[in-house]
N, C-alpha and C positions, 0 to 999 in steps of 0.2 A: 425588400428594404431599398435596393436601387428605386423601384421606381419610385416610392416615397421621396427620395434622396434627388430623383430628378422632377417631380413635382414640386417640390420645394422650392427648388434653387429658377424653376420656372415661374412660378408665382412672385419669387421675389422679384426676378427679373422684369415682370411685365411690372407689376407694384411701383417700382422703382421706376420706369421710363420716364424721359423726358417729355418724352413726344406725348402718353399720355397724359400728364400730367397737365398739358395745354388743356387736356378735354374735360376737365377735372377728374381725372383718375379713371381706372378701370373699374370701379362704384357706377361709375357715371356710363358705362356702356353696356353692362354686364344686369345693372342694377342693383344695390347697396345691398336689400337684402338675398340675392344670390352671391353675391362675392360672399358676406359673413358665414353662410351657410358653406361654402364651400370653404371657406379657409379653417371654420370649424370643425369641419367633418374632417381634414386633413389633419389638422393639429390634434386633437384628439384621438386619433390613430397611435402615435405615438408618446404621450404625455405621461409620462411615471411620476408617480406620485412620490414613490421612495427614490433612492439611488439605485438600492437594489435592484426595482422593478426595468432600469433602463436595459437594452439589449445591446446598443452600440453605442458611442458617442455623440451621434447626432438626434439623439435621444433626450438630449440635455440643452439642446439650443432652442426650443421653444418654450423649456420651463423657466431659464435666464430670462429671457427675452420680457419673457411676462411680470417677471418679479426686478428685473434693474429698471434705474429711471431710464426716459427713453434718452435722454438727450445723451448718456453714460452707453445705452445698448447703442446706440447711432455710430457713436466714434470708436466703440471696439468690433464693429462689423464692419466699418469703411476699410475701403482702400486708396487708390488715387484715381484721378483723371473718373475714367471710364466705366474703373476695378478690372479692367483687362487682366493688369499682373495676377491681381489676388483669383479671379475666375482659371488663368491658365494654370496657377503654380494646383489647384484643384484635378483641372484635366489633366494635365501631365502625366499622372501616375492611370489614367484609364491606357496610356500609349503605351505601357509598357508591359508586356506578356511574362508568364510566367513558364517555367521549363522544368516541371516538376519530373524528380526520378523515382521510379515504385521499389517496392520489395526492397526498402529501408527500413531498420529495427527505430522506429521512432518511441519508443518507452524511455528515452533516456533524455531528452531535448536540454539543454544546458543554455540557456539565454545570456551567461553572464557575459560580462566584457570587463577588461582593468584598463582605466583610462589615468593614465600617468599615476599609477600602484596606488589608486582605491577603486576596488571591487564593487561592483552595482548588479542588480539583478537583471539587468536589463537595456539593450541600447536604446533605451527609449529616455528620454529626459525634457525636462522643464523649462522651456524658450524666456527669455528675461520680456516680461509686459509689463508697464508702466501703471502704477496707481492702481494696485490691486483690491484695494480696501473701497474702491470706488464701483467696484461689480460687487463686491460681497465683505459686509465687517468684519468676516474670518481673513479678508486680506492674504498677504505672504505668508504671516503662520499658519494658519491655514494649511498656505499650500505646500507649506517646509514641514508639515506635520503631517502632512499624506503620502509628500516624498521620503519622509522618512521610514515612511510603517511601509511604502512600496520598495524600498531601497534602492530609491532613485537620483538620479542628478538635479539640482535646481538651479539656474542661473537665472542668479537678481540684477534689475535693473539697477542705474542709477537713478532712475525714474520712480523709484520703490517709494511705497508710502508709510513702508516702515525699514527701521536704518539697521544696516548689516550684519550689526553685533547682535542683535533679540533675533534676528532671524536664524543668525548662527545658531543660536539656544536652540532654538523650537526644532532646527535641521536635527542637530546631535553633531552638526559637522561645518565645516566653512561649506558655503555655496563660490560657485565660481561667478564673478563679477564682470557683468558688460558695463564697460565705460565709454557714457558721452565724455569725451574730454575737454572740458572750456576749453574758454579762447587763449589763456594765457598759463605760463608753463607753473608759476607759483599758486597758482589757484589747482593746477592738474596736480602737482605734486603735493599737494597738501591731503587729495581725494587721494592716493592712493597712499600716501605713507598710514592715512586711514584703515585704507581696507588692506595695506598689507597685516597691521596692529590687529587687528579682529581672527585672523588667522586667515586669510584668504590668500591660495599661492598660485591660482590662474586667474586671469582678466581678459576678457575679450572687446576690444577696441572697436564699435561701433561705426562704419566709414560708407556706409549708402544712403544717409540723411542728413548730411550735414547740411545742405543748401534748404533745408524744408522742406513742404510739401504741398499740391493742392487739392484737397480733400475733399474731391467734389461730392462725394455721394454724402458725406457728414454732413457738410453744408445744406443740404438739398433736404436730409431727412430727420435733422435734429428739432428741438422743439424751436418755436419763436420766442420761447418765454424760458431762461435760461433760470430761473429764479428758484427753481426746484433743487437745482444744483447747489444752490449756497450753502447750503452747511457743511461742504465737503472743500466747497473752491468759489472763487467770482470767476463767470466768463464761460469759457470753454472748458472741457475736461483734463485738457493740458495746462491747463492754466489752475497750480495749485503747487503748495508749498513740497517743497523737496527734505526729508530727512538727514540728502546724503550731502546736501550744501552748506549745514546748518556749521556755523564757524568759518565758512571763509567767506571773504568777502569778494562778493561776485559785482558789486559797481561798475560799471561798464565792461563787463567780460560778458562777453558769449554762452551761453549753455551749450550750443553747436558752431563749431568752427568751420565757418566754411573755407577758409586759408588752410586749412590740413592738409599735410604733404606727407610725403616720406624722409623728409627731414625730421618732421614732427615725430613718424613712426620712430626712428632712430633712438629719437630722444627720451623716447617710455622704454624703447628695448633696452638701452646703457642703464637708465634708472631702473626698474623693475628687476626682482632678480628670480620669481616666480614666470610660469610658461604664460606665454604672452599670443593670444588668437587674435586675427584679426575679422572680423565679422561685417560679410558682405562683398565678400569675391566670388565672382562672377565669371571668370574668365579665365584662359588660361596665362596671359600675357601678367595679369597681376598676381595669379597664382606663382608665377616666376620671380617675380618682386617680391615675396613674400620669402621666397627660400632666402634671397638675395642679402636680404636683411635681416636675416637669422628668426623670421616667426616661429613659434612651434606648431602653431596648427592654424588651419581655416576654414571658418565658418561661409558655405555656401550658402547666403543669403537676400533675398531682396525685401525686408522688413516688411514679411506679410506680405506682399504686394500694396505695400501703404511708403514708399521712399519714389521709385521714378516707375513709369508705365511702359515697362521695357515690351510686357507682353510676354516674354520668357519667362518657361518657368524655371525653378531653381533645379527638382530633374532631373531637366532638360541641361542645364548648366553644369551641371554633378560631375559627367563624363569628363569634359575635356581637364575640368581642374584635376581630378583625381590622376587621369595621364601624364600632365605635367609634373606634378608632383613626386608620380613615379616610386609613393608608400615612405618615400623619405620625413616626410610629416604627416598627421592625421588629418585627416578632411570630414567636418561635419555638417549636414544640411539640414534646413529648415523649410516649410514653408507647404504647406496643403496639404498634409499629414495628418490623415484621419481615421486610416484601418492601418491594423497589423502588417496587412499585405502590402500598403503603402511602403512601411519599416523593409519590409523584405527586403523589395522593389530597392530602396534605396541602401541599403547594404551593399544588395551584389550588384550595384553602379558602384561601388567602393567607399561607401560612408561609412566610417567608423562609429558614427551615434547621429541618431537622428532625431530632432526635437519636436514637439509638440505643443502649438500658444492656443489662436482660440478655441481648439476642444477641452483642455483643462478650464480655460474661461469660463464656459457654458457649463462646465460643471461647478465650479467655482460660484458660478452666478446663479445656479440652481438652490443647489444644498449646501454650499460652503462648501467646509475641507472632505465631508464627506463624498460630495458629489467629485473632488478632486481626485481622490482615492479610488473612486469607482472608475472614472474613466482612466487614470493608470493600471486599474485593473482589469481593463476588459483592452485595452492594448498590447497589455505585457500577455493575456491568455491568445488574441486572435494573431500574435505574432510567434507565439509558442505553436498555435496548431497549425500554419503556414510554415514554418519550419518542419514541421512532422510530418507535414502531405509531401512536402517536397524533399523530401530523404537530408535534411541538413541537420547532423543534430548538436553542432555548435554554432556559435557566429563567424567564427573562422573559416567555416565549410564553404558560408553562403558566399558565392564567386558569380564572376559574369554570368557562368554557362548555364546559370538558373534563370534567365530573362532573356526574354528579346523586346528588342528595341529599335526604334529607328532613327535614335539620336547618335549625337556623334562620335565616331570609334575611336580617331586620332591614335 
């Protein structure tokens, strides 16, 4: 399956080039009809037809591919610039070794974790993606209805294309809310005195895109004729109506603020009176900021590798925050999360929960909430037997001395 997994990401790479793309493509050196033969002989290797039939999660990214529109499949596989970000936060986790101990009773593996006194089965959870109804018309419920049957975590967008109270329904529970916060403080506080009402009592504050982004591989690879698009949105695939703005009025405000400070953060921390993450620290120095200002938790994130082209991946970034931090607040990360052993991996760097976006996507975009369901279950199992191999049979167990690594110890 590696090597499928590295022909793959080879193929797209050269696909992708610039440089060929002068030549008109790799069709044009290879020859049209040996590229198709060989990209079919590849894809077809892996192609399930059911959910069931998938093996791992990347099992699910060429059945998406084939059934979203492309110009919908372009902007949920971009990332920025280069995709350096989004290619490293991938490699990242091949850097880091596993230090498995034998002659453990693993009959008993216990996956669960309580994240501020509700229980889940799993440190595995549901990354906040914007306009879900756009890969698949099972959308958010959908994917709140697969979270629910997996007894998982979902964090909804503000970006959601559908609005926070029906998704609460179909969860069985509030989901935890990432917030872009406009530009301005009466249109913020109107969004959350919102989703405090809906039952929502964490929100995770958004802070590595507020300036935009330049999306070069979406640009380069979406269609010319955006028109396919219309029934959903005009334009681009960010460009479409918001559920969670409907009532205020956004007339010359911001959807991203790029004037966001830590003023600003103050002023959600005093108003909110639920646990309050801040999503997209990187660092140890704002991990510090973060105690400073009374956060409860931080999301280690760099939005996919689609916010800035640090080239870092998140990881790799894991370590120094979780040091700084020092277990005094929770640290969760995101970001090229794609096997169980990834989960591991980022455990015993010290993450409390670890998310997962575009592999539920592609299942998402596959089968609907079923294909959502399937790839939380082939995560929550390959992170259960990764905990068995290597003698840990809680999530408490999994500690540094399970990995080596050559990131940084601080």
């Amino acid at each position: 399956m590696k090597d499928i997994e590295s022909r793959r990401a080879f193929l797209k790479f050269v696909a992708g080039s610039p440089c060929l793309s002068t030549l008109g493509g790799i069709a044009a050196i290879v020859g049209p009809s040996s590229m198709a033969h060989a990209a079919d002989a590849l894809a077809e290797t892996t192609i399930p037809a059911t959910p069931a039939e998938a093996l791992t999660v990347f099992d699910f990214e060429e059945v998406a591919h084939r059934k979203m529109l492309p110009g919908h499949w372009a902007y949920m596989q971009s990332g920025v610039d280069l995709d350096a970000t989004l290619r490293a936060n991938r490699e990242g986790y091949s850097k880091v070794q596993l230090r498995p101990r034998r002659l453990r009773d693993a009959t008993k593996v216990d996956m669960r974790v309580d994240l501020w006194g509700t229980t889940y089965a799993s440190p595995v959870f549901l990354c906040p993606t914007g306009g879900e109804r756009s890969i698949h018309s099972d959308g958010e419920l959908g994917v709140a209805r697969a979270a629910k049957k997996r007894d998982s975590l979902q964090v909804l967008s503000t970006s959601t294309s559908t609005a926070v109270e029906q998704v609460n329904a179909a969860l069985g529970r509030p989901v935890w809310y990432q917030l872009y916060a406009p530009g301005k403080w009466p249109q913020c506080e109107q969004m959350l005195k919102r989703v405090a009402s809906s039952g929502v009592s964490v929100i995770a504050l958004t802070v590595d895109n507020t300036t935009g982004r330049f999306s070069e591989s979406y640009l380069r690879n979406r269609p010319k004729d955006l028109a396919q698009c219309g029934a959903c949105h005009k334009g681009d695939p960010g460009d479409r109506e918001f559920p969670m703005l409907a009532g205020i009025d956004m007339k010359g405000v911001k959807r991203y603020d790029p004037a966001m400070d830590w003023d600003f953060v103050d002023r959600i921390r005093n108003y909110w009176k639920g646990k309050f993450i801040i999503k997209g620290i990187d660092t140890r120095e704002d991990a510090q900021l973060c105690l400073q200002h009374g956060i409860d938790g931080i999301l280690v994130s760099n939005h996919g590798g689609r916010s800035t082209e640090t080239g870092r991946a998140t990881i790799e970034a894991l370590p120094e925050v979780v040091a700084e931090v020092r277990g005094r607040i929770p640290v969760f990360v995101d970001g090229g999360v794609r096997r169980g052993t990834d989960v591991f991996k980022a455990l015993a760097l010290g993450a409390t929960a670890v998310g997962i976006g575009r592999p539920f996507l592609w299942g998402l975009g596959a089968f609907g909430e079923a294909g959502v369901d399937r790839v939380l279950q082939i995560m929550q199992a390959e992170l259960k037997l990764a905990m068995g191999n290597c003698g840990t049979r809680t999530v408490a167990d999994i500690t540094r001395e399970y990995v080596a690594t050559p990131y940084w110890h601080g």
